[in-house]
TORKOL-4160 file (C-alpha; in steps of 0.2 Angstrom, whole numbers, padded with zeros to 4 digits, m for minus):
374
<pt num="1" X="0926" Y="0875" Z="0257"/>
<pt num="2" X="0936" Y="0892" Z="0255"/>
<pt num="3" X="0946" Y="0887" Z="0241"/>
<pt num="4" X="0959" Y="0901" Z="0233"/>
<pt num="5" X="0956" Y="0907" Z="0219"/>
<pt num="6" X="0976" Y="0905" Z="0213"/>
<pt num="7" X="0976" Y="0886" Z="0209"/>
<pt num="8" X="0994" Y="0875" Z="0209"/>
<pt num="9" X="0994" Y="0869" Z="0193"/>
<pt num="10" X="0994" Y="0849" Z="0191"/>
<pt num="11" X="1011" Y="0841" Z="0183"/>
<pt num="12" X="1006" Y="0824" Z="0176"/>
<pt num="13" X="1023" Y="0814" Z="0175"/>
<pt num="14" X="1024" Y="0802" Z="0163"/>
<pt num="15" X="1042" Y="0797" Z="0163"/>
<pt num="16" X="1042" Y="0788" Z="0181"/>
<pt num="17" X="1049" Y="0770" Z="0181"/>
<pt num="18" X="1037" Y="0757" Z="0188"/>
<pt num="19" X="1044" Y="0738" Z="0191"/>
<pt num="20" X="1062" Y="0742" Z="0187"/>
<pt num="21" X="1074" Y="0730" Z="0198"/>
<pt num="22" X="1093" Y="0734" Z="0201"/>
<pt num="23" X="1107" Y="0725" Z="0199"/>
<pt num="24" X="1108" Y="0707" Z="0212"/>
<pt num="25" X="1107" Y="0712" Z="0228"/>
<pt num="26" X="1109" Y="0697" Z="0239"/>
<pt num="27" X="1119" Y="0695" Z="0251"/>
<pt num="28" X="1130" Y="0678" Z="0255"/>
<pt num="29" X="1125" Y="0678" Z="0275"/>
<pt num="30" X="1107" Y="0677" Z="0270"/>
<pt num="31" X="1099" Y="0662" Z="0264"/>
<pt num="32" X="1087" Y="0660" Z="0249"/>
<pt num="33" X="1070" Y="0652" Z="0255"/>
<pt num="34" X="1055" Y="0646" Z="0245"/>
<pt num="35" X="1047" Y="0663" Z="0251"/>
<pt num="36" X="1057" Y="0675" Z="0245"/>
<pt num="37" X="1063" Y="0679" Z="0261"/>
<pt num="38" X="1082" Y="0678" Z="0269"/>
<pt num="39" X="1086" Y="0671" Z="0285"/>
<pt num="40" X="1099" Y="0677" Z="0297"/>
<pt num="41" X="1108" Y="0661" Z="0297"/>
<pt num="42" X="1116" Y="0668" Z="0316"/>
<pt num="43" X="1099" Y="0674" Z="0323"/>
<pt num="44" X="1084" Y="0669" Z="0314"/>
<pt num="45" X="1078" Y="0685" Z="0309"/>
<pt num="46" X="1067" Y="0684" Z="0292"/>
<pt num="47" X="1074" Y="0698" Z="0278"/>
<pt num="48" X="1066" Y="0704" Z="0264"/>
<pt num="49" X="1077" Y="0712" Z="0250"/>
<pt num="50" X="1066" Y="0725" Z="0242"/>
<pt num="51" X="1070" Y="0730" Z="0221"/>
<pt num="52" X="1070" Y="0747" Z="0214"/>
<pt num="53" X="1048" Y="0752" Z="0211"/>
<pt num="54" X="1047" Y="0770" Z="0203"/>
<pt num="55" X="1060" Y="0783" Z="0202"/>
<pt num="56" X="1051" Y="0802" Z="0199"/>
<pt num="57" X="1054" Y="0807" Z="0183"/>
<pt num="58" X="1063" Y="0825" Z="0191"/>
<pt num="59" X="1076" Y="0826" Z="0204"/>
<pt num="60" X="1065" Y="0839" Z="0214"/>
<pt num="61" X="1054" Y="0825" Z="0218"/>
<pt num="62" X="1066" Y="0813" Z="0226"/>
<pt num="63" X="1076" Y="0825" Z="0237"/>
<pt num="64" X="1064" Y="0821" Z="0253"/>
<pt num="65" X="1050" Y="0810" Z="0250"/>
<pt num="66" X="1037" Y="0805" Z="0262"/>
<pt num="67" X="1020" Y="0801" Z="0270"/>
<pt num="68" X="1014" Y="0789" Z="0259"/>
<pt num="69" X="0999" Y="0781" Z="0259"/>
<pt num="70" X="0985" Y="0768" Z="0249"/>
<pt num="71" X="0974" Y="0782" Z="0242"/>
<pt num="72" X="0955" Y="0776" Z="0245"/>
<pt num="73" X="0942" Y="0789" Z="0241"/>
<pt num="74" X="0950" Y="0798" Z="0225"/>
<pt num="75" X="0939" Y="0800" Z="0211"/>
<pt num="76" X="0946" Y="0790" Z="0197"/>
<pt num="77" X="0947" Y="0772" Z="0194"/>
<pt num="78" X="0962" Y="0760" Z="0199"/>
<pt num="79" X="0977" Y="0759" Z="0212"/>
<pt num="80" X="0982" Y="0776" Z="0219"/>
<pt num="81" X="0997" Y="0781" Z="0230"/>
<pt num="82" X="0997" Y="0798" Z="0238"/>
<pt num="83" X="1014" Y="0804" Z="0243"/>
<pt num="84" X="1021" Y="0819" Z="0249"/>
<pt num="85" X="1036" Y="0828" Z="0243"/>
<pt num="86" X="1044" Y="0840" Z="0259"/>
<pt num="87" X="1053" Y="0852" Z="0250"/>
<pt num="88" X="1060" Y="0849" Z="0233"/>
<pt num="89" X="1079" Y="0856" Z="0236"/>
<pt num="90" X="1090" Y="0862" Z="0249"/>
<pt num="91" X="1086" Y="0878" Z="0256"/>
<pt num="92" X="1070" Y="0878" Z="0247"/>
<pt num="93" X="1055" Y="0879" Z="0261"/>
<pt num="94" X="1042" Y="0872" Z="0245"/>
<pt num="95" X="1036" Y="0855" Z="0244"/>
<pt num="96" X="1024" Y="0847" Z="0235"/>
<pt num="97" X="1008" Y="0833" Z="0235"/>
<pt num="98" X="1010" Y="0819" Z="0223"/>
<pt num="99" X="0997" Y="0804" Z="0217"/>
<pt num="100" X="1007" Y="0788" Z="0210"/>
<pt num="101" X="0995" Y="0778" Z="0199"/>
<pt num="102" X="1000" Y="0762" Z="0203"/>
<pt num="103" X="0997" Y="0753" Z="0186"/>
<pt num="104" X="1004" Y="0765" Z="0173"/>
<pt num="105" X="1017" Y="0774" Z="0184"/>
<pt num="106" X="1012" Y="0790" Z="0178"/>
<pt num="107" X="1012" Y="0804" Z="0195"/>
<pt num="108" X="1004" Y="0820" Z="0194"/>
<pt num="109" X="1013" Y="0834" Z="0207"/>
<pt num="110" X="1003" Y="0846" Z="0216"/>
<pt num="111" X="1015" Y="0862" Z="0223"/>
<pt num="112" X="1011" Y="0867" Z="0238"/>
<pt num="113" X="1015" Y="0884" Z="0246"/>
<pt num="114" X="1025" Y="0877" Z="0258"/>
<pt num="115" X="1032" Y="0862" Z="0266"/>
<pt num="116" X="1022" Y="0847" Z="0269"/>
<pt num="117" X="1025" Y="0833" Z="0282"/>
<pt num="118" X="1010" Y="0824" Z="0279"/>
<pt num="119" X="0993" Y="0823" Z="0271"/>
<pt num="120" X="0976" Y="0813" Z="0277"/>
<pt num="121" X="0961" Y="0810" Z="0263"/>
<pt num="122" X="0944" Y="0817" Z="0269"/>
<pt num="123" X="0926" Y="0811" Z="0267"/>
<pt num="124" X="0925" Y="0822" Z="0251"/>
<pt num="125" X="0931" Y="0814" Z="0236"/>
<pt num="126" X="0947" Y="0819" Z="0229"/>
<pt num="127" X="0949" Y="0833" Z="0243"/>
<pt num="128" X="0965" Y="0830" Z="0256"/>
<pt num="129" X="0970" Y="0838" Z="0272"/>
<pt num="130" X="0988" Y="0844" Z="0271"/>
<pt num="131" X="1000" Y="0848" Z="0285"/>
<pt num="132" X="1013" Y="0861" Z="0280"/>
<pt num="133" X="1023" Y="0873" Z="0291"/>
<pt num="134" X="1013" Y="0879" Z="0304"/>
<pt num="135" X="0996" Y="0876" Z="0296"/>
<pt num="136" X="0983" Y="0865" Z="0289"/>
<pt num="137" X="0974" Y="0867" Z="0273"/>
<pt num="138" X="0963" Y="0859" Z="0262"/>
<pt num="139" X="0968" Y="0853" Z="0243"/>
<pt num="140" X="0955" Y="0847" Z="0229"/>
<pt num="141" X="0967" Y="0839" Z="0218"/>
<pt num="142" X="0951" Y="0837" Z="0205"/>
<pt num="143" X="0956" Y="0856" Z="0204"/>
<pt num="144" X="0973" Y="0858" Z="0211"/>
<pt num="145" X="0965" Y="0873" Z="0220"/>
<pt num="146" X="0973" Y="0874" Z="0239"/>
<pt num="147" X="0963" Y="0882" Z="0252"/>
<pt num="148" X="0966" Y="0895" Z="0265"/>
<pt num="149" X="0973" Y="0888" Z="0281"/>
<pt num="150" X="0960" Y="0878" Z="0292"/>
<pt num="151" X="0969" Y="0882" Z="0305"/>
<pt num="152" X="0987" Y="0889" Z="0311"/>
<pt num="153" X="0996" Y="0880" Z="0321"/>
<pt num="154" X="1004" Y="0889" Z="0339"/>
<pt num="155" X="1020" Y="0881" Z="0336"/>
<pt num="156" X="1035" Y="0889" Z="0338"/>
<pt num="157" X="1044" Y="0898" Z="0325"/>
<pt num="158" X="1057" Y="0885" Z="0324"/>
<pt num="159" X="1047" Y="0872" Z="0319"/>
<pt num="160" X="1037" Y="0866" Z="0305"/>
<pt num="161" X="1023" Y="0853" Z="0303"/>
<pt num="162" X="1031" Y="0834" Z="0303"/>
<pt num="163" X="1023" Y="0818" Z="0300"/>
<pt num="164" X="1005" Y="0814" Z="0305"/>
<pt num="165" X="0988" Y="0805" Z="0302"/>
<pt num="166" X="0970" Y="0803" Z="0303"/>
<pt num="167" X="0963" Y="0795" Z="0320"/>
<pt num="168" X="0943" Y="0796" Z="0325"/>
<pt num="169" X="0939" Y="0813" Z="0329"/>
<pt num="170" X="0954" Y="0822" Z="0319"/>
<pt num="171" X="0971" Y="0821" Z="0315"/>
<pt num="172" X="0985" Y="0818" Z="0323"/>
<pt num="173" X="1001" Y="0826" Z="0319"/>
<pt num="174" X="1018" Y="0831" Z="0325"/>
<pt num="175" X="1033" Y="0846" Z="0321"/>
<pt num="176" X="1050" Y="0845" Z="0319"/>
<pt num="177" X="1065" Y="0857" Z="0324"/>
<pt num="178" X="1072" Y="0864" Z="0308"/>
<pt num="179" X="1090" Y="0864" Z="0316"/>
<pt num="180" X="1087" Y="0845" Z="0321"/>
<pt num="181" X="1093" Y="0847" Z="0341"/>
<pt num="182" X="1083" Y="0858" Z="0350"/>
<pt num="183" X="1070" Y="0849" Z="0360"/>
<pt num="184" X="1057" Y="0861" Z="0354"/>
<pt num="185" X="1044" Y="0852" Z="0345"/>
<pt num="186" X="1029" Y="0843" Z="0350"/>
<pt num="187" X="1013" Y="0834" Z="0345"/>
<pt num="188" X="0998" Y="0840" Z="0343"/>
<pt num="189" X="0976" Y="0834" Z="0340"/>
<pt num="190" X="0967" Y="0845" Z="0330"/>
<pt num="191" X="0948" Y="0842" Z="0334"/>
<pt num="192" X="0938" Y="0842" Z="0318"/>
<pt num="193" X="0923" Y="0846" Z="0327"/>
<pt num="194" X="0928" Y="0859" Z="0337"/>
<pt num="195" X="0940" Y="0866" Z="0326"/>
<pt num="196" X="0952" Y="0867" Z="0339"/>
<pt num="197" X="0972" Y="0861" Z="0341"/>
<pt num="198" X="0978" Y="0854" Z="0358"/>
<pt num="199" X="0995" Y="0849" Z="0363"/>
<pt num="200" X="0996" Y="0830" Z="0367"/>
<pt num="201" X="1017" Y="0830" Z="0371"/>
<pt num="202" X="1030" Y="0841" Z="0371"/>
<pt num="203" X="1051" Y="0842" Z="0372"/>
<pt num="204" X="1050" Y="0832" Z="0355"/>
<pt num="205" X="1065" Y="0837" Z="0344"/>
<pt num="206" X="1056" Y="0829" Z="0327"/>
<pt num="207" X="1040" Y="0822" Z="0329"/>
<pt num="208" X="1038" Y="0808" Z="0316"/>
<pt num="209" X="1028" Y="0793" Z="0313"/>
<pt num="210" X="1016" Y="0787" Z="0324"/>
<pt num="211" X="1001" Y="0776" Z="0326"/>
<pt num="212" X="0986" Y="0776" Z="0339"/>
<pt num="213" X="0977" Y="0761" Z="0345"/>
<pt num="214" X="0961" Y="0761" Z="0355"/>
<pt num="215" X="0964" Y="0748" Z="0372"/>
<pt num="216" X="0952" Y="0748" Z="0390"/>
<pt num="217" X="0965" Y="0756" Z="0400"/>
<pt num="218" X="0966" Y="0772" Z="0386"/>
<pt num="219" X="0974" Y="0777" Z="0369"/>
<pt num="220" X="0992" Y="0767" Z="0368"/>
<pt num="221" X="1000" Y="0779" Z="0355"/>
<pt num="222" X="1018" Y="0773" Z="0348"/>
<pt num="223" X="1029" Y="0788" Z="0341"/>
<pt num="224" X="1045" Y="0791" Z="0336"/>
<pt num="225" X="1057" Y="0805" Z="0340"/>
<pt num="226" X="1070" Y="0803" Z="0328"/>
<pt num="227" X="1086" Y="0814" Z="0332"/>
<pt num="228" X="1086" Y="0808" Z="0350"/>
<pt num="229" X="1082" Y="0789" Z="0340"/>
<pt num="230" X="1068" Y="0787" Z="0353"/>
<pt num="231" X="1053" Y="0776" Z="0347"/>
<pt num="232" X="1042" Y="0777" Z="0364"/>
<pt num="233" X="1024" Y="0770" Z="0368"/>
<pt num="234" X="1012" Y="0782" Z="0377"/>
<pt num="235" X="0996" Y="0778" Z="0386"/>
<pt num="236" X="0984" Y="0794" Z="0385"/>
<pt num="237" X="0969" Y="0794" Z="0392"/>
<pt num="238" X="0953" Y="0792" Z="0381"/>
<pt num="239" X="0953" Y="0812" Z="0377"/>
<pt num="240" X="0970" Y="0810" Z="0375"/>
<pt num="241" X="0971" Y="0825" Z="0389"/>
<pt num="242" X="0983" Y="0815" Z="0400"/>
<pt num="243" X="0998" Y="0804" Z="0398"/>
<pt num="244" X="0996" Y="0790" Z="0410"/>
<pt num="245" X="1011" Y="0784" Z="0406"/>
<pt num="246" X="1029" Y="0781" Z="0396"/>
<pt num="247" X="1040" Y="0770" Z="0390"/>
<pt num="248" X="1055" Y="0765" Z="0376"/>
<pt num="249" X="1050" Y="0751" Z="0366"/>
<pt num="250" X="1068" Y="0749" Z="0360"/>
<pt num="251" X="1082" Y="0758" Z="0367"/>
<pt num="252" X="1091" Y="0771" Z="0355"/>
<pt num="253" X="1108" Y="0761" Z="0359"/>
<pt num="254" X="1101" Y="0745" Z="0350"/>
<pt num="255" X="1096" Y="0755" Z="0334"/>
<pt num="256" X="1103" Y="0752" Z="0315"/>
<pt num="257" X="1101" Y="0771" Z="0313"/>
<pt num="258" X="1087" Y="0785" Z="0314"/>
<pt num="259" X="1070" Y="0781" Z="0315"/>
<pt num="260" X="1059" Y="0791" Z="0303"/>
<pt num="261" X="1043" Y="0786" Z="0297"/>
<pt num="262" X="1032" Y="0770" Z="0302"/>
<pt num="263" X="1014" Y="0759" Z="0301"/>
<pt num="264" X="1007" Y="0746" Z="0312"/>
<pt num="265" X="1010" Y="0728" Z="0305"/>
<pt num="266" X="0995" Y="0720" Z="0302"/>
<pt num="267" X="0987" Y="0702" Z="0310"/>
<pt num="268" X="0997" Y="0688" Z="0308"/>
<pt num="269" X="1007" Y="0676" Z="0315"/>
<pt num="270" X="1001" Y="0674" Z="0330"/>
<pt num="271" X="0999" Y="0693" Z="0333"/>
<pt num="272" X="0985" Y="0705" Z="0332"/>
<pt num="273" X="0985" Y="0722" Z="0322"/>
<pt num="274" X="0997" Y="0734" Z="0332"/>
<pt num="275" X="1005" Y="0722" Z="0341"/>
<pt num="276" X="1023" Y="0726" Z="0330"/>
<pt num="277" X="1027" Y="0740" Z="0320"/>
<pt num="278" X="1035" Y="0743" Z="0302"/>
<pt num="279" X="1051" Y="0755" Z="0305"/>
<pt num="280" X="1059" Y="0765" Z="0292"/>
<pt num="281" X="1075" Y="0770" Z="0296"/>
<pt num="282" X="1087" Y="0787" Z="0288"/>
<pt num="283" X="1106" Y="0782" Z="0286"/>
<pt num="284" X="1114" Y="0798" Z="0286"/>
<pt num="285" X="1129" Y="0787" Z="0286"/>
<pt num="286" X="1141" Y="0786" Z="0269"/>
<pt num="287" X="1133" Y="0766" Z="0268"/>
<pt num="288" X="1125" Y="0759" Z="0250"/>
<pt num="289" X="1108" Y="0750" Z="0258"/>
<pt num="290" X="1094" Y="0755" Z="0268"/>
<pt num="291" X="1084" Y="0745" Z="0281"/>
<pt num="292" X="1067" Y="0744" Z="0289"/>
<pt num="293" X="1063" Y="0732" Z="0305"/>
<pt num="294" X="1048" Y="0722" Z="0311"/>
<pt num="295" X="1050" Y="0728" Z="0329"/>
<pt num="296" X="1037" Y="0721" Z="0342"/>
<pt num="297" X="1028" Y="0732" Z="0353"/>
<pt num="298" X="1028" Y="0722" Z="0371"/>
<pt num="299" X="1047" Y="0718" Z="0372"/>
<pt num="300" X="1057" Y="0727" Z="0360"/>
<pt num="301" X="1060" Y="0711" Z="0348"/>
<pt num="302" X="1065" Y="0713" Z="0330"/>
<pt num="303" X="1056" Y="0699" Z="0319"/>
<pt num="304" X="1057" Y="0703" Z="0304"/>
<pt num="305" X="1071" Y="0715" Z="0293"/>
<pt num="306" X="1068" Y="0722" Z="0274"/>
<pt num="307" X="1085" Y="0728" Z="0266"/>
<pt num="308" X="1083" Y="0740" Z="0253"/>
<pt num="309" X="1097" Y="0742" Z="0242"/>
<pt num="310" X="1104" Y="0755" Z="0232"/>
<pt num="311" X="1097" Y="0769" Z="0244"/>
<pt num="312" X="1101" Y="0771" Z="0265"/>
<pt num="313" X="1090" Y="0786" Z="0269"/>
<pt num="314" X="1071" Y="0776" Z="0272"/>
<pt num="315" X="1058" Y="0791" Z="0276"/>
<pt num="316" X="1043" Y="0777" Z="0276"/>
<pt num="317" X="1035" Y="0761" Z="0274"/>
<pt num="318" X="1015" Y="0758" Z="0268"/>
<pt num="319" X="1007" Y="0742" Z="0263"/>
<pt num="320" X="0999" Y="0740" Z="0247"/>
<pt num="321" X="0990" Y="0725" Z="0241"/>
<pt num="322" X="0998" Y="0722" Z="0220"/>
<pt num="323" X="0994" Y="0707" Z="0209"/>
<pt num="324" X="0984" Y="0699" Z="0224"/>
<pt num="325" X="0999" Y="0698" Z="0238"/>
<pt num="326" X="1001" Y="0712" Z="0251"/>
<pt num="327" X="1019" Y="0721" Z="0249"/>
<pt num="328" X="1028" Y="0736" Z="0257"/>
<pt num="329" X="1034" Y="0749" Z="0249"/>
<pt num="330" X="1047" Y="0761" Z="0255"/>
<pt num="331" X="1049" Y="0781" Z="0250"/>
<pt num="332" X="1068" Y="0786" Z="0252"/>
<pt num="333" X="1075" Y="0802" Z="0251"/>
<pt num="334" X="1091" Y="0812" Z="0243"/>
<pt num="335" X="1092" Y="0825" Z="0256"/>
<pt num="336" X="1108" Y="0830" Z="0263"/>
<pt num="337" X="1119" Y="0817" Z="0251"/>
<pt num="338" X="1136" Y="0820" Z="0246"/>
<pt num="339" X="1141" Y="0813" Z="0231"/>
<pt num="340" X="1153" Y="0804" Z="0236"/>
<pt num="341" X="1137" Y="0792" Z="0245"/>
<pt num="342" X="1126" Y="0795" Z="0232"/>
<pt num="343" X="1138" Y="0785" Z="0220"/>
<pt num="344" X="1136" Y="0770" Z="0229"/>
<pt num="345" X="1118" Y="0772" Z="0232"/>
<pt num="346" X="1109" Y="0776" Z="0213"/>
<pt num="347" X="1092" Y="0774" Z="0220"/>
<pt num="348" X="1092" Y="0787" Z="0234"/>
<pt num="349" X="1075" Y="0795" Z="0232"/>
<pt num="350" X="1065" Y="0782" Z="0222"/>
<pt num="351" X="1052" Y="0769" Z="0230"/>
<pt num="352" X="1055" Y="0751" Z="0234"/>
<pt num="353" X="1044" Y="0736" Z="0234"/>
<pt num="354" X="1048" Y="0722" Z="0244"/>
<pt num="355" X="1037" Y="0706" Z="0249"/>
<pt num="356" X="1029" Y="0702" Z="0265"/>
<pt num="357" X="1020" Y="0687" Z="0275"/>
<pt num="358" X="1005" Y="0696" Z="0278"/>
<pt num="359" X="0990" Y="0690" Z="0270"/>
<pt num="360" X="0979" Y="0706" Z="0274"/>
<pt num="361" X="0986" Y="0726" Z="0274"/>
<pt num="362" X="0983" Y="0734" Z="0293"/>
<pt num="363" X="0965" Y="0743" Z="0294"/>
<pt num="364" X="0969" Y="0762" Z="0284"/>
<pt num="365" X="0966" Y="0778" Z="0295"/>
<pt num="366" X="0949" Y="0784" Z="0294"/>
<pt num="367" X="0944" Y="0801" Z="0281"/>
<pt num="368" X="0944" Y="0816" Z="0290"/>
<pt num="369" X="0925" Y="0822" Z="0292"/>
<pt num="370" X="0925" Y="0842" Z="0283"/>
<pt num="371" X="0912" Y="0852" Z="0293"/>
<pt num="372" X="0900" Y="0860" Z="0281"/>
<pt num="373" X="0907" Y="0877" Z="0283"/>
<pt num="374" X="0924" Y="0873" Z="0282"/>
């Protein structure tokens, strides 16, 4: 698969914290229920308060962590979390790829020549696609050998590769503005068959999370935009060639804070897959807690909240299923904290775990198909 022949090393952490719980973290407007859930007493809104899950063992890995994901074709046995780590310091333009095991808390780091955004697991066992700058490549982390890029990326110069994810067909994947304002970003398909990459939208200033859902009248895609707070839904024809059409799902005036990364909520409630979506949410504010919202896709309507204390800067939410309920956890990032904020918020960086009503995790992406002579 035109692997390097210079191989990252792997970094098995053994010092990462699984299942540690902070201090109390309830609040007196909420109310205790029978299932672990809080209630807005004023409006009804369910709330979750999730409790500190793993804190990395180095302080590179929690400057800006991200992209995490329920690992399903890795070649060793248990409960896997694959994780991306986008650069491990200010003013450092390295990242890395990191696998959690979910059971002994032990992570293994991957460098990475460069930045990632995102990653996406492929039909070969143990092998992961890796958006990073303004490429993608291949890693075997049974090796820790990173390949040459698959392809480069005709983005411009002031961008690099953002959040993304697997759809049929390819991936799916966005870029962000390094200086955060410029409207110079966009998102992009690159067609595993054809080797090719095509621009689906444009004028985006930080392409982040996304999810795609397959309807009659044509691909309903829901992405954010985080600096302009815009979480919109697009309907894109079949090829997703054509926008059809475009709309806010809430408007930026009505959010908590910066949309980052985000996953469809699954079926339940009344409501099929897709119909809401999990929101994470950056503070970059000088506040203690972080936050994630239920958000429903039809009409805007926040049903559900999950508080994360101790750290305001959410990056994403993923479902995993632990001791036979399905949970969220949440990857929060250090990036950009004075210490000032940082003091009031002692688990900026490390993941949370919170419960949720859902009694099945949303279907996972699908593995990226590798073309033999890839």
């Amino acid at each position: 698969m035109g692997f390097s022949e210079t191989a990252p090393t792997m970094n098995s952490t053994t010092e990462a914290t699984l299942g540690e719980v902070d201090a109390d973290c309830r609040r007196p407007e909420w109310r205790r229920t029978q299932t672990a859930c809080w209630y807005d007493l004023a409006g009804m809104i369910r709330r979750f308060v999730g409790e500190l899950f793993f804190r990395p063992a180095v302080e590179e890995l929690r400057y800006l962590p991200e992209g995490l994901r329920v690992l399903r074709n890795f070649p060793e046995p248990g409960a896997k979390l694959g994780w991306v780590a986008i650069q491990h310091a200010a003013g450092v333009a390295e990242g890395s790829f990191n696998v959690l095991d979910l059971e002994s808390g032990a992570n293994s780091t991957f460098p990475l020549r460069g930045r990632p955004g995102f990653f996406a697991e492929t039909t070969e066992p143990g092998v992961v696609l890796v958006g990073m700058e303004r490429e993608l490549a291949l890693l075997d982390v049974r090796t820790g050998r990173l390949s040459e890029a698959v392809v480069q990326i005709d983005a411009h110069q002031g961008t690099i590769i953002n959040d993304g994810l697997a759809i049929d067909g390819g991936v799916l994947f966005g870029t962000k503005d390094l200086e955060f304002k410029r409207p110079i970003a966009a998102l992009y398909f690159f067609d595993t068959l054809t080797q090719k990459v095509q621009t689906i939208l444009d004028g985006q200033t930080c392409s982040n999370g996304k999810y795609l859902r397959r309807e009659a009248a044509g691909a309903a895609l829901i992405d954010i935009d985080t600096t302009p707070k815009r979480i919109s839904r697009y309907l894109l024809d079949a090829k997703l060639e054509r926008l059809i059409e475009a709309r806010p799902i809430r408007p930026a005036e009505s959010l908590p804070a910066l949309p980052d990364g985000l996953r469809p909520a699954p079926e339940g409630r009344g409501e099929q897959e897709g119909d809401c979506v999990i929101v994470a949410y950056y503070n970059p504010a000088d506040v203690a807690d972080g936050l994630a919202q239920q958000i429903r896709v039809s009409d805007g309507a926040v049903v559900c909240e999950w508080i994360v204390p101790g750290s305001p800067r959410v990056t994403c939410p993923e479902f995993v299923r632990l001791d036979g309920k399905v949970k969220l956890l949440f990857t929060t990032a250090v990036e950009g904290m004075p210490s000032e904020t940082r003091r009031q918020a002692p688990g900026a960086g490390c993941m949370y775990i919170a419960d949720s009503e859902f009694d099945d995790p949303p279907a996972p992406p699908p593995l990226v198909h590798l073309r033999e002579d890839v």
